[in-house]
C-alpha positions as CSV (number, residue, x, y, z in Angstrom):
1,X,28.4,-40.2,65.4
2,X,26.4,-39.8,62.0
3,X,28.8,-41.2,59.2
4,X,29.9,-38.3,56.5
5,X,28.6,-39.0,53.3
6,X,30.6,-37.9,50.4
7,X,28.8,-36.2,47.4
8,X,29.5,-39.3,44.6
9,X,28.9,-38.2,40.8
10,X,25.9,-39.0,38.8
11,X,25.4,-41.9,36.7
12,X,25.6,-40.3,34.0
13,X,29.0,-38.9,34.3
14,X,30.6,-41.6,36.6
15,X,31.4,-44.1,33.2
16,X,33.8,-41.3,31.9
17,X,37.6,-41.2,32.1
18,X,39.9,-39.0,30.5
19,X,39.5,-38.8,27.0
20,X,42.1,-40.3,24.8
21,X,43.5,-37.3,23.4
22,X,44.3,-35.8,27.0
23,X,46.2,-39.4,27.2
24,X,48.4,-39.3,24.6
25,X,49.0,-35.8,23.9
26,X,50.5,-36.4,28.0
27,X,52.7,-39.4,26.1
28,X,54.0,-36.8,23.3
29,X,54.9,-34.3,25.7
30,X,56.5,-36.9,28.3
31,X,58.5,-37.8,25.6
32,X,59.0,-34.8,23.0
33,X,57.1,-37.1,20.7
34,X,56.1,-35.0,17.3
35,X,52.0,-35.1,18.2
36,X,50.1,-36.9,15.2
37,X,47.6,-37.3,18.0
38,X,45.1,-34.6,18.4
39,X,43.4,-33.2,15.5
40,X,44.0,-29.2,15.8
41,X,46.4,-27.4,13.4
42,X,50.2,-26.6,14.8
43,X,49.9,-23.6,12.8
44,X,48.7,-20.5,12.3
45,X,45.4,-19.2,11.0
46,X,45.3,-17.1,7.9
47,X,45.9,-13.3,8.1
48,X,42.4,-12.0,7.9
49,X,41.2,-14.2,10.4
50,X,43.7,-12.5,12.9
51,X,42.6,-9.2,11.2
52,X,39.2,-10.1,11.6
53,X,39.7,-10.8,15.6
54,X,41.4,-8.1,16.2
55,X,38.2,-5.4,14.6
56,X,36.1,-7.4,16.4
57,X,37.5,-7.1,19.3
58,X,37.1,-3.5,19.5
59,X,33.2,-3.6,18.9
60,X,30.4,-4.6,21.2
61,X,31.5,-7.2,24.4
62,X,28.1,-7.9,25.7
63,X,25.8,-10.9,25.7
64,X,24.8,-11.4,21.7
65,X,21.2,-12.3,20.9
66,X,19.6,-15.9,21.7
67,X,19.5,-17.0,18.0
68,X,23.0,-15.7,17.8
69,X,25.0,-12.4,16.3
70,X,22.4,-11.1,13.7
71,X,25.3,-10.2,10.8
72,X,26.4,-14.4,11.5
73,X,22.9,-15.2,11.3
74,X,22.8,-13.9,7.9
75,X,26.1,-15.1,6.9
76,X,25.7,-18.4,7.8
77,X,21.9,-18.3,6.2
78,X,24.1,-16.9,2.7
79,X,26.7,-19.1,2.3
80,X,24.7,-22.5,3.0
81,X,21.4,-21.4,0.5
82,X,22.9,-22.6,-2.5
83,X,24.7,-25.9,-1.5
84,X,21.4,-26.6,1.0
85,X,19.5,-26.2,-2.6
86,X,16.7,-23.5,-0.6
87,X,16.5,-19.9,0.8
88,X,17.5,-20.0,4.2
89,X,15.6,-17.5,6.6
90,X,18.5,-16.3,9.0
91,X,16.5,-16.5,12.6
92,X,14.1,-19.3,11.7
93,X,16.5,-21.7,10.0
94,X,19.9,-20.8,11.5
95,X,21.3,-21.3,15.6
96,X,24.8,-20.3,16.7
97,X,26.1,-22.4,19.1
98,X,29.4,-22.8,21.0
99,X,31.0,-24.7,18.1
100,X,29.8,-28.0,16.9
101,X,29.8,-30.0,19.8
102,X,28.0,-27.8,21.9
103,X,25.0,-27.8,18.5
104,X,25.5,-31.6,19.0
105,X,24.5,-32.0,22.3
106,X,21.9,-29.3,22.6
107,X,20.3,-31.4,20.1
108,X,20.1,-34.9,22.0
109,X,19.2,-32.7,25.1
110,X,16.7,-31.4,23.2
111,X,15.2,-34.6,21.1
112,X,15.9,-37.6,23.1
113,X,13.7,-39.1,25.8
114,X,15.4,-41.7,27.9
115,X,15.3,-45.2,26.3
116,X,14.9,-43.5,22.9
117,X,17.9,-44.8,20.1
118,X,20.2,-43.2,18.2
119,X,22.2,-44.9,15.3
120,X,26.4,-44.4,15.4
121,X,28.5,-45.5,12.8
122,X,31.8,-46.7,13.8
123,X,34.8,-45.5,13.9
124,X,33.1,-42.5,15.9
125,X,33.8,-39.1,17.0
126,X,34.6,-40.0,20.4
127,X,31.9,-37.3,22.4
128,X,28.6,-39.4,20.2
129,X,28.2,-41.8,22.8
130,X,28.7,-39.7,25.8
131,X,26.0,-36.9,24.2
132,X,23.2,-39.6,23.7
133,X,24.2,-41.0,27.3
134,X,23.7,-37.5,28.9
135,X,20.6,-37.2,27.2
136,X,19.2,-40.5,28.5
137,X,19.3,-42.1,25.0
138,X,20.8,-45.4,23.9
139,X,23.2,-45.6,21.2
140,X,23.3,-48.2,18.6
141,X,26.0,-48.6,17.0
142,X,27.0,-49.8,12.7
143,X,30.7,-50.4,12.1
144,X,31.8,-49.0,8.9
145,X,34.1,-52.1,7.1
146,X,37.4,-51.0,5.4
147,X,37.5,-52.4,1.6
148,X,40.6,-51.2,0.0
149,X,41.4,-47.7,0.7
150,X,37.5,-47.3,1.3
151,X,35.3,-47.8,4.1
152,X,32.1,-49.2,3.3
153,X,28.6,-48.5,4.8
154,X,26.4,-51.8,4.8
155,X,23.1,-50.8,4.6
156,X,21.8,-53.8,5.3
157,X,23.4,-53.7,9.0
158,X,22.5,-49.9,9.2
159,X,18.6,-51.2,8.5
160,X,18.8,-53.7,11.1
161,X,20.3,-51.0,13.8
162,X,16.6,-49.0,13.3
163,X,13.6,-49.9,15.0
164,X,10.6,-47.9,16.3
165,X,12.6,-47.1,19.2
166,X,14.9,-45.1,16.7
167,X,14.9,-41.4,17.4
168,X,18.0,-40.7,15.8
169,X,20.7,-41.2,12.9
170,X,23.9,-39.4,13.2
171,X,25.8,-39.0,10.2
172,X,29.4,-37.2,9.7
173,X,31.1,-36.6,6.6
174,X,33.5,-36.0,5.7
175,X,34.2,-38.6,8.1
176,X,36.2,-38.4,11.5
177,X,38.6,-40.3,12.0
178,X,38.5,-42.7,8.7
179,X,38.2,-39.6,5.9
180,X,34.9,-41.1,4.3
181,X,33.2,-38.7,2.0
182,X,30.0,-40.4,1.8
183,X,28.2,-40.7,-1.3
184,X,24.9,-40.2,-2.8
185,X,23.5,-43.3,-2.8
186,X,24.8,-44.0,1.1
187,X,22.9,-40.5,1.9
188,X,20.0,-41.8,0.2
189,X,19.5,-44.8,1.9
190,X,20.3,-43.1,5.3
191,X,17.8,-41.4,4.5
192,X,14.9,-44.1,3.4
193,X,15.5,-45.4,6.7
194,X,14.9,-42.2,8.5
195,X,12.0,-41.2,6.9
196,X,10.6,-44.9,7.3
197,X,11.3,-44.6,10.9
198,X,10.4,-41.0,11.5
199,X,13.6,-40.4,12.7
200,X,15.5,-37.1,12.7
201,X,19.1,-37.0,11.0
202,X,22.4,-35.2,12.4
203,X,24.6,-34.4,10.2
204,X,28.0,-33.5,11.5
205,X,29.6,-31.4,8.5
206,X,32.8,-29.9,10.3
207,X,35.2,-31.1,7.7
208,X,32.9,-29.5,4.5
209,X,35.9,-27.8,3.2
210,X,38.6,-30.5,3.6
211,X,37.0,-32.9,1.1
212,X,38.9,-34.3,-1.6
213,X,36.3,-36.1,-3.6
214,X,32.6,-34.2,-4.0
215,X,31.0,-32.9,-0.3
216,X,27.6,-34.2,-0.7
217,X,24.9,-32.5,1.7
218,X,22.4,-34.7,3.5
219,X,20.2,-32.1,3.9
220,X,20.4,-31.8,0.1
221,X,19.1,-35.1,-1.0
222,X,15.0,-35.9,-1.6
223,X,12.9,-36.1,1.6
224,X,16.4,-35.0,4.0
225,X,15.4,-31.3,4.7
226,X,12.7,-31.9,6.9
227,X,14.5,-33.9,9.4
228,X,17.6,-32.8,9.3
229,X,19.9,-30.7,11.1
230,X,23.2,-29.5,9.5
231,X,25.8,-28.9,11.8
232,X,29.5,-27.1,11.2
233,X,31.6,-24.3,12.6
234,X,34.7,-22.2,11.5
235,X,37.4,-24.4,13.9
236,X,38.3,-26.8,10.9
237,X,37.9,-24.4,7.7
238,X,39.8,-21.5,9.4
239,X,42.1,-23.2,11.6
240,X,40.7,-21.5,14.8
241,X,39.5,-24.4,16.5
242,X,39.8,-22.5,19.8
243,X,36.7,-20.0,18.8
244,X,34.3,-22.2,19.3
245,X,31.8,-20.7,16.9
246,X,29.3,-23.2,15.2
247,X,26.1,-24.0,13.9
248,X,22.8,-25.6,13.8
249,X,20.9,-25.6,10.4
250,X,17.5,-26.8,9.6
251,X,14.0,-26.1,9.3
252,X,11.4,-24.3,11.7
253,X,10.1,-27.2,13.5
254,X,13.9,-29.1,13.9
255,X,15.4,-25.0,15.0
256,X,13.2,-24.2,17.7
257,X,13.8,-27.2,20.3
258,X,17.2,-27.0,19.8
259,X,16.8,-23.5,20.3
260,X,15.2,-24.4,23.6
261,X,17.9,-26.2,24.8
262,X,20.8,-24.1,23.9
263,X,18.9,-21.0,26.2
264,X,19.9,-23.0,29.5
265,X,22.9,-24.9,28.4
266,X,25.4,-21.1,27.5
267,X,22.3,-18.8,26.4
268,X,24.9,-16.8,24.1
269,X,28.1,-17.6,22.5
270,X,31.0,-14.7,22.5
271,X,29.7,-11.6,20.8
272,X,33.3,-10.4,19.4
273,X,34.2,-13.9,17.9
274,X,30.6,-13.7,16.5
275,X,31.8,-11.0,14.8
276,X,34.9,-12.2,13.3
277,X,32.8,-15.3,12.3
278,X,30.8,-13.7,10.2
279,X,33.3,-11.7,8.4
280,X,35.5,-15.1,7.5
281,X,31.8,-16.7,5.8
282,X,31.8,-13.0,3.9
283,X,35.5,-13.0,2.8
284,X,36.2,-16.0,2.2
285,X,34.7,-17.0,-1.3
286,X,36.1,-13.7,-2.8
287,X,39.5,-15.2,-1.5
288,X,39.6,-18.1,-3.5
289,X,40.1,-19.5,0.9
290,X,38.4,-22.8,0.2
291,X,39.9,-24.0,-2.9
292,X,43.4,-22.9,-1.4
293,X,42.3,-24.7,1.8
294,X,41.1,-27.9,-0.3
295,X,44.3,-27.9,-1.9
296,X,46.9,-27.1,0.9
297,X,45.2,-30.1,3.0
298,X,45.8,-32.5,-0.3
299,X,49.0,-31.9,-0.3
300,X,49.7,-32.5,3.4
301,X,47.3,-35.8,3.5
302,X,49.8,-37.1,0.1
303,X,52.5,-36.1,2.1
304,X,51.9,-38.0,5.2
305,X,50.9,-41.2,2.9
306,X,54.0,-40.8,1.3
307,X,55.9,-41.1,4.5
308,X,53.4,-43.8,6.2
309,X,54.4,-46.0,3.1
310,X,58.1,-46.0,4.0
311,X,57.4,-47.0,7.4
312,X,55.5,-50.7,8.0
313,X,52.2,-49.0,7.9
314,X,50.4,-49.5,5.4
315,X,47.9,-46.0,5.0
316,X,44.6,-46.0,4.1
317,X,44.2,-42.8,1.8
318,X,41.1,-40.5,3.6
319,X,39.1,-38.6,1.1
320,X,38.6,-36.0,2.8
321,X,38.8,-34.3,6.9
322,X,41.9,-34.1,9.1
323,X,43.4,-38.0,9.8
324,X,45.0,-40.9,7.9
325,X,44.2,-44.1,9.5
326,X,46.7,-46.9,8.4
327,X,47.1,-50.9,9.1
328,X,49.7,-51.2,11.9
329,X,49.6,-55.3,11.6
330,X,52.8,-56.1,10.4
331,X,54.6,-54.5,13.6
332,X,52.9,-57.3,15.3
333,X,51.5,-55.3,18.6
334,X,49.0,-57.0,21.0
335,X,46.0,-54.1,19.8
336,X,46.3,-50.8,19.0
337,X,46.5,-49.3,22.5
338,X,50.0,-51.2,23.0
339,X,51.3,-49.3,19.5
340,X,50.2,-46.2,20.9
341,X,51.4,-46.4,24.1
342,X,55.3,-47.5,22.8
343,X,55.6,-45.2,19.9
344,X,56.3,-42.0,21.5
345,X,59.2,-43.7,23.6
346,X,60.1,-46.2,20.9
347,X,60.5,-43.8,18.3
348,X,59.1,-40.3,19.5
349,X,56.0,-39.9,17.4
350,X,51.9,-39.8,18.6
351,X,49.4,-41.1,17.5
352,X,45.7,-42.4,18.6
353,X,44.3,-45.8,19.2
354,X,41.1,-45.8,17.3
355,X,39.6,-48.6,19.5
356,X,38.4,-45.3,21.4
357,X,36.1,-44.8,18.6
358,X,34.2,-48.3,18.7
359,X,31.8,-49.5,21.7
360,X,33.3,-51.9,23.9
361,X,31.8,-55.0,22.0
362,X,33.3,-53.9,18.7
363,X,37.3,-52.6,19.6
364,X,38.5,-55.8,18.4
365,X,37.6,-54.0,14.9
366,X,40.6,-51.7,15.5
367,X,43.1,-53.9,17.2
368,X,45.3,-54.0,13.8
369,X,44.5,-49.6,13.1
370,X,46.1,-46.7,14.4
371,X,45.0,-42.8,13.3
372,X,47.4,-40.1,12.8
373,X,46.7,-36.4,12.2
374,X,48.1,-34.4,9.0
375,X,46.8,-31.0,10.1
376,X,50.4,-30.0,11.2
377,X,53.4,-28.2,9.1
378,X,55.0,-30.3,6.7
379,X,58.1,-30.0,8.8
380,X,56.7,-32.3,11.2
381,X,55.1,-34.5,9.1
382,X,58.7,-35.2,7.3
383,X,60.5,-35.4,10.9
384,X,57.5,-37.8,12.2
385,X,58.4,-40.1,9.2
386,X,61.7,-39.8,9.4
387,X,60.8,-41.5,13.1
388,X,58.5,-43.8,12.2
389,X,60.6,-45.2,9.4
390,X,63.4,-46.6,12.7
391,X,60.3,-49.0,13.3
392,X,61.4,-50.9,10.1
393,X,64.8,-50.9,11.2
C-alpha cells in the first residue's frame, strides 16, 4: 500500500508563526487587559471620512483601473508635488495598491532576484523580513542604538551592511516602532550609499502626518528621486486602517515593475474606497485635518509619557508615528517577552515585546524594551496608567 503523502508548505512560508500582535492582543482579551498592543486606533474616524464612504458607496462597484481609480491617481499625484519638490504625472508616477504593505511587497516581488540584499534597520516593521524572504532576497540587517531619548543611525555600520550584492535600502520614517523622524543628514547618507551601490530605496512614509519634529522626504533630497519609491496610504492619517488604500510613488522606470507585479498579486484595489480616498486627499488641507491630526496625536503621545513616568518605566519620547517605546529594566524581567507575557495578568494592560522587531542574532538589543501604542482614547491611556503604576507597588 503506497504511503499518503501530505501536502507540506513551502520553504518559504514554513519559518512563519503567528505574528506577535495576534499573540498578545489573545493575552488582552484573555484577560480584559486595556490593548497598548496593536497599533490601530480604538476610535473613530473623522465625520467626512464616514461621509465620504458612505457617497462612495453608492457609485460604481466594479473592478477600478490597473494603475488605480483615476480621480485617486490625480489626488495622490496633487497632494505629494510640492513636498516631492516635482510635478508628478498621475498614471506614470503614481500606483494604488492595497495599502502599504501590499506596495511593499509588490516591490521586492518585483526588484529582487534570489540571493540579492536588502538593508533593514532595526527595530523593524515586523512584515520586512518576511517580504524580502518571499521574494528570495536576503535581508541585512543595522540596529538603530538608543542615545537619550533618540535613536541613532551609525552610518558607519549602515556602510558596512552594503555590498555589490545590495539591491535594496528600506527606510521608514517616521519610524515604527521607535518614533524616529529621521533627519537630513541621515537621509543623505542613505542615500550616498545607495547611489554608490546602485541600489534602489524604499521608503515607508505611513506615519507622514503623525510627526512631531519636521517630516523630511527621501525622495526629496539630491540624487533620491531616481531610485526611490515613496510609499503611504490613508490607514494612519485617517484612522481607517481597515481600507487598505495605499501607494507607490516614484519615477517611470521604478512605477512600471512594480506595476507589473501588483497585476498578478490583487490586479485592482476596491473601487468605492478608491473613491472615498481620493476625496479625504482633496478635503483634507482645506480642513486644517493634518495640523489638528499632528496636534491631537501630541497630545496623546505627552499623555502616555506622562503616565509611563509614574510607573517604573522609564519612556523614551518618539518624535513622531503611533508607539512609545520605554526601558522596562528596573522591573527586573528575564527579556522582554517575560514582561509582555505577565502584564496583562499581573496588572491588566498590553503591550509588545519588541525583540519581534530584531533578527534572531540581535533580540538581546531589546531584552530591557517594551513598545506600547498611544493611538487609543485618552480614557484608556489614563486607566492603562492607572494599572501600570500597581507595578511600583
Amino acid at each position: 500500500m503506497t504511503a499518503t503523502r501530505t501536502p507540506a508548505a513551502s520553504r518559504r512560508v514554513a519559518p512563519f508563526g503567528e505574528t506577535v500582535f495576534a499573540t498578545y492582543t489573545r493575552l488582552a482579551s484573555e484577560h480584559g487587559a486595556v490593548n497598548l498592543g496593536q497599533g490601530f486606533p480604538d476610535f473613530a474616524p473623522p465625520a467626512f471620512a464616514l461621509d465620504a464612504l458612505a457617497d462612495a458607496a453608492a457609485g460604481a462597484q466594479q473592478y477600478a483601473p490597473l494603475p488605480g481609480l483615476p480621480e485617486l491617481l490625480e489626488a495622490v499625484a496633487d497632494t505629494l508635488s510640492e513636498p516631492l519638490k516635482r510635478p508628478l504625472d498621475p498614471v506614470q508616477n503614481v500606483q494604488i495598491t492595497v495599502g502599504a504593505t501590499e506596495a511593499l511587497f509588490a516591490t521586492m516581488q518585483a526588484f529582487l532576484d534570489p540571493g540579492d540584499e536588502v538593508v533593514l534597520l532595526e527595530p523593524f516593521y515586523d512584515a520586512y523580513p518576511a517580504m524580502v524572504t518571499m521574494a528570495g532576497g536576503v535581508p541585512v540587517y543595522v540596529p538603530l542604538e538608543p542615545q537619550g531619548e533618540d535613536w541613532v543611525l551609525d552610518v558607519d555600520a549602515l556602510g558596512r551592511a552594503f555590498s555589490a550584492k545590495t539591491k535594496a535600502v528600506v527606510v521608514n520614517t517616521p519610524h515604527n516602532p521607535t518614533g524616529k523622524v529621521f533627519t537630513a543628514a541621515e537621509l543623505g547618507a542613505v542615500v550616498a550609499l545607495a547611489e554608490r551601490y546602485g541600489a534602489l530605496i524604499v521608503s515607508d512614509e505611513v506615519y507622514e502626518h503623525i510627526a512631531f519634529r519636521p517630516h523630511v522626504r527621501v525622495a526629496s533630497r539630491p540624487g533620491a528621486w531616481e531610485r526611490t519609491l515613496t510609499i503611504s496610504s490613508i490607514g494612519k492619517t485617517f484612522s481607517v486602517t481597515g481600507w487598505k488604500v495605499g501607494w507607490a510613488v516614484g519615477p517611470p522606470e521604478l512605477i512600471t515593475p512594480l506595476r507589473r507585479a501588483h497585476q498578478w498579486i490583487p490586479f485592482a484595489v476596491a473601487t468605492p474606497l478608491q473613491r472615498a480616498a481620493a476625496r479625504l486627499l482633496r478635503e483634507a488641507p482645506g480642513r486644517g485635518y493634518y495640523a489638528e491630526l499632528g496636534a491631537r496625536y501630541r497630545a496623546k503621545r505627552d499623555l502616555l509619557v506622562a503616565q509611563l513616568r509614574k510607573t517604573p518605566f522609564r519612556p523614551l519620547t518618539p518624535q513622531g508615528g503611533y508607539f512609545v517605546m520605554a526601558d522596562s529594566s528596573a522591573l527586573g524581567y528575564r527579556d522582554d517577552v517575560a514582561l509582555c507575557d505577565d502584564l496583562p495578568r499581573r496588572v491588566g494592560v498590553a503591550a509588545i515585546p519588541p525583540s519581534a522587531f530584531y533578527a534572531p542574532a540581535h533580540r538581546a538589543l531589546a531584552r530591557g524594551l517594551v513598545r506600547f501604542a498611544y493611538c487609543k482614547t485618552d480614557e484608556a491611556l489614563l486607566e492603562a496608567g492607572g494599572r501600570l503604576r500597581g507595578l511600583g507597588a
